[in-house]
SEDO-462209 format. One record per atom (N, C-alpha, C): residue number from 0; x, y, z. Coordinates in Angstrom, 1 decimal. Each point is the difference from the previous one (the first is absolute). Layout:
% SEDO-462209
+------+--------+--------+--------+
| pase |     xx |     yy |     zz |
+------+--------+--------+--------+
|  NUM |      X |      Y |      Z |
...
+------+--------+--------+--------+
This chain:
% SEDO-462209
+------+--------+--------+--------+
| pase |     xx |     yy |     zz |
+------+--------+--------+--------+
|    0 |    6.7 |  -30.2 |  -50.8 |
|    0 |    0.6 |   -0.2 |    1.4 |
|    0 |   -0.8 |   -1.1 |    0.7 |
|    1 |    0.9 |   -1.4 |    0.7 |
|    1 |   -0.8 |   -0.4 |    0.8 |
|    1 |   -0.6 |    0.4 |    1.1 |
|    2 |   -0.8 |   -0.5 |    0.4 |
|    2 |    0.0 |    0.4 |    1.7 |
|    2 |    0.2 |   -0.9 |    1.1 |
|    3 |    1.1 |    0.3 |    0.6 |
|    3 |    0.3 |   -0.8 |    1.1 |
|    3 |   -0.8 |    0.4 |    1.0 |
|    4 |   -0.3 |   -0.6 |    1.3 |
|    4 |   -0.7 |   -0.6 |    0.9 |
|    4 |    0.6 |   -0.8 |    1.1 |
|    5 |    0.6 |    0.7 |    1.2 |
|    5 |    0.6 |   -1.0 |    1.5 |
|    5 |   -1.5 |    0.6 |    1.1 |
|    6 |   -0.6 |   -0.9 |    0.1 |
|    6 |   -1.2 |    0.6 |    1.6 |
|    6 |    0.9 |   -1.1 |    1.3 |
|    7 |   -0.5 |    0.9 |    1.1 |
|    7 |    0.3 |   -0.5 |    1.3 |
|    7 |   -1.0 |    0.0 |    0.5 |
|    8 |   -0.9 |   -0.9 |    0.7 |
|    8 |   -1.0 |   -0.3 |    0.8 |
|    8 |    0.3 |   -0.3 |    1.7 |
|    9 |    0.8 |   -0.1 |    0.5 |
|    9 |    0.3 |    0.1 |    1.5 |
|    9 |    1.1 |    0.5 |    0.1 |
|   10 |    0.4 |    1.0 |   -0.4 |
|   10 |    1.5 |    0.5 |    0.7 |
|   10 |   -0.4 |    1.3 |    1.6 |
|   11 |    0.5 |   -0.3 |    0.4 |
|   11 |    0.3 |    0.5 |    1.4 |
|   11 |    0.5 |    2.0 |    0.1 |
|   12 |   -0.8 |    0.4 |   -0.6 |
|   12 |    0.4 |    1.6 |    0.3 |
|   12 |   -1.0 |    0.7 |    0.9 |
|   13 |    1.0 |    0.8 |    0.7 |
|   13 |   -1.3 |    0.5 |    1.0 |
|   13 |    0.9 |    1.5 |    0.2 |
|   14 |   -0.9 |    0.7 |    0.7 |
|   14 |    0.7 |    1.4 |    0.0 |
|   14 |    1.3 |    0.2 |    0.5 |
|   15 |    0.6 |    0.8 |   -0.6 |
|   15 |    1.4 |    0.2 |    0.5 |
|   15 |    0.8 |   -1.0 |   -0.8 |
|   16 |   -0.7 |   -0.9 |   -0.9 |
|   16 |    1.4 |   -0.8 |   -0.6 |
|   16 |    0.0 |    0.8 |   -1.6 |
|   17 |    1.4 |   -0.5 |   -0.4 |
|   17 |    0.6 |    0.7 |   -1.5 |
|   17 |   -0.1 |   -1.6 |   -0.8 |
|   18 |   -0.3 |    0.4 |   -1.1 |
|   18 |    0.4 |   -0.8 |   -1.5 |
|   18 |    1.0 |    0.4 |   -0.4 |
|   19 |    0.9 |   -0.6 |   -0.3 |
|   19 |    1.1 |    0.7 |   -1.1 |
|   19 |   -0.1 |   -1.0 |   -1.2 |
|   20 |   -0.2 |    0.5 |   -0.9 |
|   20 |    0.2 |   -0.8 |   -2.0 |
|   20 |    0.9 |    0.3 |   -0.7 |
|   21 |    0.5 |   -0.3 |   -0.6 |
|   21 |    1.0 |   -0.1 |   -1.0 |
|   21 |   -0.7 |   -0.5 |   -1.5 |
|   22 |    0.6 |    0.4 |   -0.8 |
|   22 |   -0.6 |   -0.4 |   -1.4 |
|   22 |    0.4 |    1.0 |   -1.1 |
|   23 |   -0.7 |   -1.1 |   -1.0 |
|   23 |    0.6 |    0.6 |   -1.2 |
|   23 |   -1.2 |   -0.3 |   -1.1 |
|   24 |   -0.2 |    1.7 |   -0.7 |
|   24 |   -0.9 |    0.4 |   -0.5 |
|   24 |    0.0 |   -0.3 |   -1.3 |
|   25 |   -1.0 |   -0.8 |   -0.8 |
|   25 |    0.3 |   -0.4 |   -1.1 |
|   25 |   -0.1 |    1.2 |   -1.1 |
|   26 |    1.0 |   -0.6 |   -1.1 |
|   26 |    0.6 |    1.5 |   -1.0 |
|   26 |   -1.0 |    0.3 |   -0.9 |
|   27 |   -1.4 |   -0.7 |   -0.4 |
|   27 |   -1.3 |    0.4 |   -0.6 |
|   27 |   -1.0 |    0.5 |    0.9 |
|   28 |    0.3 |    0.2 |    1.8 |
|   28 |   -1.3 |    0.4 |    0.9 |
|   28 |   -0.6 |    1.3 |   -0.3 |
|   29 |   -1.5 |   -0.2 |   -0.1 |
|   29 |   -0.5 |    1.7 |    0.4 |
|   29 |   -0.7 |   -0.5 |    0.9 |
|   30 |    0.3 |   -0.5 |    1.2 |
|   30 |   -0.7 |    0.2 |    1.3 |
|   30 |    0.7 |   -1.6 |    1.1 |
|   31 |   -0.3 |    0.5 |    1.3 |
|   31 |    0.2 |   -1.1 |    1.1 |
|   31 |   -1.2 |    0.6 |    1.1 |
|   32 |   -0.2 |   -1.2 |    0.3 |
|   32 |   -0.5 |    0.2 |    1.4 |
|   32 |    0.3 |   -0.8 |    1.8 |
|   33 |    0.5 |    0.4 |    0.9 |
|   33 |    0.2 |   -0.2 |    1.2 |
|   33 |   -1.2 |    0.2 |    0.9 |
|   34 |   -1.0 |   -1.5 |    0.3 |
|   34 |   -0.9 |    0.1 |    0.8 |
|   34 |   -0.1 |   -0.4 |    1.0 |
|   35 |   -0.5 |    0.7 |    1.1 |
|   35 |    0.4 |   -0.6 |    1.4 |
|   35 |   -1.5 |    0.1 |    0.9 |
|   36 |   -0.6 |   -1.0 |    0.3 |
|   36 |   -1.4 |    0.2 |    0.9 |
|   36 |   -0.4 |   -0.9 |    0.4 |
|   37 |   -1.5 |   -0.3 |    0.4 |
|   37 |   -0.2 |   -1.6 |    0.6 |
|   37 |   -0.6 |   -1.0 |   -0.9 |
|   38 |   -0.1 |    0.2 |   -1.5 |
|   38 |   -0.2 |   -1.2 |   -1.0 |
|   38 |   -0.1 |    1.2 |   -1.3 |
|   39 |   -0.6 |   -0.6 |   -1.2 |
|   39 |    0.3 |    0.4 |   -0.9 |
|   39 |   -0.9 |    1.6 |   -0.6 |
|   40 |   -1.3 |   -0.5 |    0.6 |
|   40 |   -0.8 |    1.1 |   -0.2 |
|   40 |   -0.2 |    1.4 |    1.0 |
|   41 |    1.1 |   -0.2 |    1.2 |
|   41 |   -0.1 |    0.5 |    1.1 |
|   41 |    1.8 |    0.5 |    0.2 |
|   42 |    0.5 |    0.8 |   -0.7 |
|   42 |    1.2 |    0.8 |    0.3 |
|   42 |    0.0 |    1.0 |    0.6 |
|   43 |    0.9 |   -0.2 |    0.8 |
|   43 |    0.9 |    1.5 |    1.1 |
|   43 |    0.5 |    0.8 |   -0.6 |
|   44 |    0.8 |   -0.4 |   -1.1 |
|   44 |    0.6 |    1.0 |   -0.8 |
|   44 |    0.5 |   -1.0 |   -1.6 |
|   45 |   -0.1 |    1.1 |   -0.7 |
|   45 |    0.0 |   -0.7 |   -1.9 |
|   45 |    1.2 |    1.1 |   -0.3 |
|   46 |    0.8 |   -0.4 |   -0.3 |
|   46 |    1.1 |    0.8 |   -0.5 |
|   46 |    0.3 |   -0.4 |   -1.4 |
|   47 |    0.0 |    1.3 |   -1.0 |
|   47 |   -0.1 |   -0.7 |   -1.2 |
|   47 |    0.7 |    1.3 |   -0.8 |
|   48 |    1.3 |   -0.3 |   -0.3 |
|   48 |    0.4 |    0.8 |   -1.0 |
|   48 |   -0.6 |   -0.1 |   -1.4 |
|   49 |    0.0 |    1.3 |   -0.6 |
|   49 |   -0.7 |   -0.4 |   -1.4 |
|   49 |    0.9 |    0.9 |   -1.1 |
|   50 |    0.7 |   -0.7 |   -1.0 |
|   50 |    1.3 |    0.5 |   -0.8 |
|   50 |   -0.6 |    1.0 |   -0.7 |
|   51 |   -1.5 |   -0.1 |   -0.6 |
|   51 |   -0.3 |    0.6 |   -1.4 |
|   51 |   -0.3 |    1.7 |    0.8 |
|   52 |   -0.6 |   -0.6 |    1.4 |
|   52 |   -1.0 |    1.4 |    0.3 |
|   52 |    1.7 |    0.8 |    1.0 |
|   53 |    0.9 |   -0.4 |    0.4 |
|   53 |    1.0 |    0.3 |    0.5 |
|   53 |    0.1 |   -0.1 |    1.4 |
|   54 |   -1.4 |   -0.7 |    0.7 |
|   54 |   -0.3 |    0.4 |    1.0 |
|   54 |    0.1 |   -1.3 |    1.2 |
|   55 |   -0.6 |    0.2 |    1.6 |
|   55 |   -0.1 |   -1.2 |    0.6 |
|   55 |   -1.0 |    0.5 |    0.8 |
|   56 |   -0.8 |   -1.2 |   -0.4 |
|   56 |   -1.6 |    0.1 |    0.6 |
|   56 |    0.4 |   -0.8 |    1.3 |
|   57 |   -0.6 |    0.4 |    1.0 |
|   57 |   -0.3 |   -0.9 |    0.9 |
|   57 |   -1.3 |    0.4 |    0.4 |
|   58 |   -1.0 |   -1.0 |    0.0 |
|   58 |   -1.1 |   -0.6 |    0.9 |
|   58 |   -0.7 |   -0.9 |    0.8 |
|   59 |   -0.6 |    0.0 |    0.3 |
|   59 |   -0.6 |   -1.1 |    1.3 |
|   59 |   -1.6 |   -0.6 |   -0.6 |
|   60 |    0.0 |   -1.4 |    0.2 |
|   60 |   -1.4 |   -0.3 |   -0.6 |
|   60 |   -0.8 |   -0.8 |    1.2 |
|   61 |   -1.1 |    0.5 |    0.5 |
|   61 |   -0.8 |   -0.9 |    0.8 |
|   61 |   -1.3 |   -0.5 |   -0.6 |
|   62 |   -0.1 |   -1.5 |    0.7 |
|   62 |   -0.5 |   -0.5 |   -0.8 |
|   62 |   -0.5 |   -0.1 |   -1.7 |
|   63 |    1.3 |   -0.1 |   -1.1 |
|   63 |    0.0 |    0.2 |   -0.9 |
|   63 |   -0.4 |    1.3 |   -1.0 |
|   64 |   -0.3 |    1.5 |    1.2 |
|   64 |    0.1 |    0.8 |   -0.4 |
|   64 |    1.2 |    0.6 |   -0.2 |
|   65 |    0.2 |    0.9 |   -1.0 |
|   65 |    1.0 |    1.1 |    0.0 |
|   65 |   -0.2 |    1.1 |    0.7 |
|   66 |    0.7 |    0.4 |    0.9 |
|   66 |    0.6 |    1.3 |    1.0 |
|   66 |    0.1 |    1.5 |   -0.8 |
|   67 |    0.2 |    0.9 |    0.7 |
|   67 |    1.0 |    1.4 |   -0.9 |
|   67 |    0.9 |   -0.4 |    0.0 |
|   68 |    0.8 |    0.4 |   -1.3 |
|   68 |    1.4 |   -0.4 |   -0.6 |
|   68 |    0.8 |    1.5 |    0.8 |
|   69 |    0.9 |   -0.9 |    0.1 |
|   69 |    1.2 |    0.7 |    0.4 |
|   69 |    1.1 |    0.1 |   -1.3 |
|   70 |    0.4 |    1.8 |   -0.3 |
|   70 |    1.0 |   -0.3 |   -1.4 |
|   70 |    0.9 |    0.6 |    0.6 |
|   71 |    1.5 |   -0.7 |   -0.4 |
|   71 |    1.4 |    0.7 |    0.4 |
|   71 |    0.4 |    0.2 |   -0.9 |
|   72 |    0.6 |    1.2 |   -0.9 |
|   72 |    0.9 |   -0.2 |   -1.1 |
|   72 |    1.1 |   -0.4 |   -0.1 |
|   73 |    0.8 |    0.0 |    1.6 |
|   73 |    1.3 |   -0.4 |    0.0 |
|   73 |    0.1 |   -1.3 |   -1.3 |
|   74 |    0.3 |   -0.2 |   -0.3 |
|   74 |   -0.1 |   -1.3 |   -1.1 |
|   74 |    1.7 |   -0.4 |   -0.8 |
|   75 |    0.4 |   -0.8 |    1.1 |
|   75 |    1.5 |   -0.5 |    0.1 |
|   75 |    0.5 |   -1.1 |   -0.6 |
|   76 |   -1.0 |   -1.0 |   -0.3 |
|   76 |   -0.1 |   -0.8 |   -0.6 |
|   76 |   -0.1 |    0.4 |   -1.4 |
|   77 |    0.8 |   -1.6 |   -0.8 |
|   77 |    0.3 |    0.1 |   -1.4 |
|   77 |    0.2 |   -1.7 |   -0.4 |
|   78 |   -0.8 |   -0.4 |   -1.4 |
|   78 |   -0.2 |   -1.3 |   -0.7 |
|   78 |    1.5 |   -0.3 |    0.8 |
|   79 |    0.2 |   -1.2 |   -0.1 |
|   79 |    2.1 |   -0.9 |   -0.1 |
|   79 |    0.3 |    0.6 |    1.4 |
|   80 |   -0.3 |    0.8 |    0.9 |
|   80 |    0.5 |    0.4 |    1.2 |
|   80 |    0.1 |   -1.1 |    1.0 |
|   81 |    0.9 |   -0.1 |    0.8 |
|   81 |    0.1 |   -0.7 |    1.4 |
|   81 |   -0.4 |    0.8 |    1.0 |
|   82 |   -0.8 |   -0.7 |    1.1 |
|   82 |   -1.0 |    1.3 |    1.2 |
|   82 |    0.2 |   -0.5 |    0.7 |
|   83 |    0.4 |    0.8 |    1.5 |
|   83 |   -0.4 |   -0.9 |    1.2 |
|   83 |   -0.8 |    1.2 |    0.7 |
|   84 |   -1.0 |   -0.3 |    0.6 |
|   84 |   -1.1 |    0.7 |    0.6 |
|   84 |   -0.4 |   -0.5 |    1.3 |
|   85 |   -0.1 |    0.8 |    1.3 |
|   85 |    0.0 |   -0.3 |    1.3 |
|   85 |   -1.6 |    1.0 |    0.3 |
|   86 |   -0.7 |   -1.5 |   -0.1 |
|   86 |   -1.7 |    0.6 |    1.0 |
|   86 |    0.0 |   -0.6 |    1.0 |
|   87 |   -0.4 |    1.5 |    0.8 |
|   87 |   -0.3 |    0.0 |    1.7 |
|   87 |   -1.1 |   -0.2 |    0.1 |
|   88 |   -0.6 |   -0.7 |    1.2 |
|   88 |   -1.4 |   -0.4 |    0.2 |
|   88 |   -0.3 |    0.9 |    1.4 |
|   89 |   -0.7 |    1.3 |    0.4 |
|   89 |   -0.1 |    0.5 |    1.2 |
|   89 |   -1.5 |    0.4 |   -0.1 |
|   90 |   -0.1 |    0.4 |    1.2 |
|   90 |   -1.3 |   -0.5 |    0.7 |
|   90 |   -0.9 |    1.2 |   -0.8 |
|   91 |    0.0 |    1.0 |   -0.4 |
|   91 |   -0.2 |    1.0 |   -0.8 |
|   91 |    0.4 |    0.6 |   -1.8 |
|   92 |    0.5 |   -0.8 |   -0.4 |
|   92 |    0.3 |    0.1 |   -1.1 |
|   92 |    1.4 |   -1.0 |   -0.4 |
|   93 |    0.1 |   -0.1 |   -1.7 |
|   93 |    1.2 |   -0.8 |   -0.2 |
|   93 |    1.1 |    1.1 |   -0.8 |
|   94 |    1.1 |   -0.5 |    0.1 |
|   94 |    1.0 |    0.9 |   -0.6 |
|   94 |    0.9 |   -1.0 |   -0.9 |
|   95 |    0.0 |    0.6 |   -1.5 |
|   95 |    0.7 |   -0.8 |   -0.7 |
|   95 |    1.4 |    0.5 |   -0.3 |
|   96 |    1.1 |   -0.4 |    0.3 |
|   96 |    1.1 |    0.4 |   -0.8 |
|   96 |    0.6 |   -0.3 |   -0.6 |
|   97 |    0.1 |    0.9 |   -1.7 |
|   97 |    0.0 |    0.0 |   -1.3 |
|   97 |    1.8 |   -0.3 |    0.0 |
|   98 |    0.4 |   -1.0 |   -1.2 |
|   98 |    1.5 |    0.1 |   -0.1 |
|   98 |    1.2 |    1.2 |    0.2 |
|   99 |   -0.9 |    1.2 |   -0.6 |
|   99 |    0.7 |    1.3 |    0.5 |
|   99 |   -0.1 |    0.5 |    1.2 |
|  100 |   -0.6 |   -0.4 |    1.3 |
|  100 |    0.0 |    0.4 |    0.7 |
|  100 |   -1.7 |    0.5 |    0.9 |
|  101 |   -0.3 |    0.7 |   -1.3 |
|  101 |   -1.5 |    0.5 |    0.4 |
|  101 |   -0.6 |   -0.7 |    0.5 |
|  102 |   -1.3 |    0.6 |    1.0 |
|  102 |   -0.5 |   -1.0 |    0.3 |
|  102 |   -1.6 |    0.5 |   -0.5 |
|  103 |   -1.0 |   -1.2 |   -0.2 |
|  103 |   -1.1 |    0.1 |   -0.3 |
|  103 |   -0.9 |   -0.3 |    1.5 |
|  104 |   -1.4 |    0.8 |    0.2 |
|  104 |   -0.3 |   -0.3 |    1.5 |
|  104 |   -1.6 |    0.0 |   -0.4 |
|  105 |   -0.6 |   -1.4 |    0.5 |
|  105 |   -1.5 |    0.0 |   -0.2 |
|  105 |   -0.8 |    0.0 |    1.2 |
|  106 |   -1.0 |    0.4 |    0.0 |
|  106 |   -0.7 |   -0.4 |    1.3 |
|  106 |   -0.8 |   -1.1 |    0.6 |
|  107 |    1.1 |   -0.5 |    0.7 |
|  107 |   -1.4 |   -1.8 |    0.9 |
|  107 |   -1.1 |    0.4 |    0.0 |
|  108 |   -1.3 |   -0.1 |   -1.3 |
|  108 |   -1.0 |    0.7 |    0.4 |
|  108 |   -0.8 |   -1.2 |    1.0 |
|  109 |    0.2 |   -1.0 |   -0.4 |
|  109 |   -0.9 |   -0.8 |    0.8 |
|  109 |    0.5 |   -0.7 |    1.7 |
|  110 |    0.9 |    1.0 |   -0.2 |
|  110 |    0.7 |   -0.7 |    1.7 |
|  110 |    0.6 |   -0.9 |    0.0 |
|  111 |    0.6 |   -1.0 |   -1.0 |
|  111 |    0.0 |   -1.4 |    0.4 |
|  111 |    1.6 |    0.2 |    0.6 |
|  112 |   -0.5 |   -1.5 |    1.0 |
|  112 |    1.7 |    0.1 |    0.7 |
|  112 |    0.4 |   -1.3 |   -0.2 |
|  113 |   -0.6 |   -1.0 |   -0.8 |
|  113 |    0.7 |   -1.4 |   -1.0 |
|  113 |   -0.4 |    0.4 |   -1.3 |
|  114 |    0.9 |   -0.3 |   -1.0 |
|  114 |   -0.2 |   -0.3 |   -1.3 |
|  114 |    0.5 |   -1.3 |   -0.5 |
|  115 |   -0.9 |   -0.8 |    0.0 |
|  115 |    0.5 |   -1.7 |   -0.5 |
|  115 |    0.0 |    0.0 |   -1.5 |
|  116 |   -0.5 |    0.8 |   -0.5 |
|  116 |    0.1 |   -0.3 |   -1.6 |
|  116 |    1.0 |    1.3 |   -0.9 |
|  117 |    0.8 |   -0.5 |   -0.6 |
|  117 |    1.5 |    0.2 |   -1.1 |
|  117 |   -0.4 |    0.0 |   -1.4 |
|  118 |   -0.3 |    0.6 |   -1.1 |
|  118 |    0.2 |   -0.2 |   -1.1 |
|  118 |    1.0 |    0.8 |   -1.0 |
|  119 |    0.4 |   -0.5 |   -0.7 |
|  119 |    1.0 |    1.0 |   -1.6 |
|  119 |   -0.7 |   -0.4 |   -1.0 |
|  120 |    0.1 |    1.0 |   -0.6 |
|  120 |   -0.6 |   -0.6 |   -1.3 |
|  120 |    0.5 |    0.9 |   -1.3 |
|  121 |   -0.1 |   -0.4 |   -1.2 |
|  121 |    0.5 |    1.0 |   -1.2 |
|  121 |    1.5 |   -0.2 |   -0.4 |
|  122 |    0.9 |    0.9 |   -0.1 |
|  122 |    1.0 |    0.2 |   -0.6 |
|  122 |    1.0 |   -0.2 |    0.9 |
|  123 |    0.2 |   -0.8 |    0.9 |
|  123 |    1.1 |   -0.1 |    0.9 |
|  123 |    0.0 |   -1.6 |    0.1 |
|  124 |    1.5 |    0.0 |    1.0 |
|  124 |    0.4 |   -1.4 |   -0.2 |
|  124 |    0.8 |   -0.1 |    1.4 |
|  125 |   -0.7 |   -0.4 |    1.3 |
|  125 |    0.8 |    0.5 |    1.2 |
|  125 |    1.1 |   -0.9 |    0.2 |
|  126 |    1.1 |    0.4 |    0.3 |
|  126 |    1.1 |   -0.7 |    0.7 |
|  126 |    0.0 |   -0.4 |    1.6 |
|  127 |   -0.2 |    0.9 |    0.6 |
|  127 |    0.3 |   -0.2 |    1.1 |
|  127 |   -1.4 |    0.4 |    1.0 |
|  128 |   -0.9 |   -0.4 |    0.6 |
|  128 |   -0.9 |    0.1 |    1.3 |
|  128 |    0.6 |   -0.4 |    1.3 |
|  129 |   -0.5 |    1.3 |    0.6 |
|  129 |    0.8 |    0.1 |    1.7 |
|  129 |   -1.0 |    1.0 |    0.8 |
|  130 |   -0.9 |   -1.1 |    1.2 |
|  130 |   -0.7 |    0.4 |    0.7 |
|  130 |    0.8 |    0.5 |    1.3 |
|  131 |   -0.1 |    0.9 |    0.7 |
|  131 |    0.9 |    0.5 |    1.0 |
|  131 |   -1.5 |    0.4 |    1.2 |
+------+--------+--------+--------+
């Protein structure tokens, strides 16, 4: 599998705004990840389905550390799928919602009320980004 790779370095999210993505999951992935924080080593939230283990981790890394993992089993995703996923950015936690509906909910641990930095990485192939 390759690994694809889109980062954003100034985009404009602040609390109270939504991402919406669209994409399409390549038909060899065991994993994606959806990062969102103030640069690379410094995430708000790591959202990372993982195929083999069934699961979706989300964590938070400051200063290049790793956080407690957060595991959901809901696990809705599948290799060749089309996804569209809507993350909320609120002053207390983020809420992800999963193509089925579900929603995944992490906690702002670090407060922040901008996140200028965006990354994907792994087994996906985004179509559409929409900052709201």
């Amino acid at each position: 599998m390759s690994e694809n790779k889109m980062e954003i370095y100034h985009m404009e999210m602040k609390t109270g705004s939504t991402l919406k993505l669209k994409g399409k999951i390549d038909g060899d992935a065991s994993w994606f990840s959806i990062n969102l924080g103030s640069g690379p080593g410094d995430l708000a939230l790591h959202f990372n389905p993982r195929f083999e283990e069934n699961v979706i981790v989300c964590n938070s890394q400051n200063g290049g550390t790793w956080e407690q993992e957060h595991r959901d089993d809901h696990m809705c995703f599948r290799p060749g799928m089309e996804i569209k996923l809507i993350m909320t950015f609120e002053e207390d936690e983020f809420q992800v919602k999963l193509p089925d509906g579900h929603q995944v909910k992490f906690p702002n641990r670090g407060r922040h009320s901008h996140l200028p930095y965006f990354c994907v990485k792994g087994g996906i192939h985004l179509t559409s980004f929409k900052l709201e």
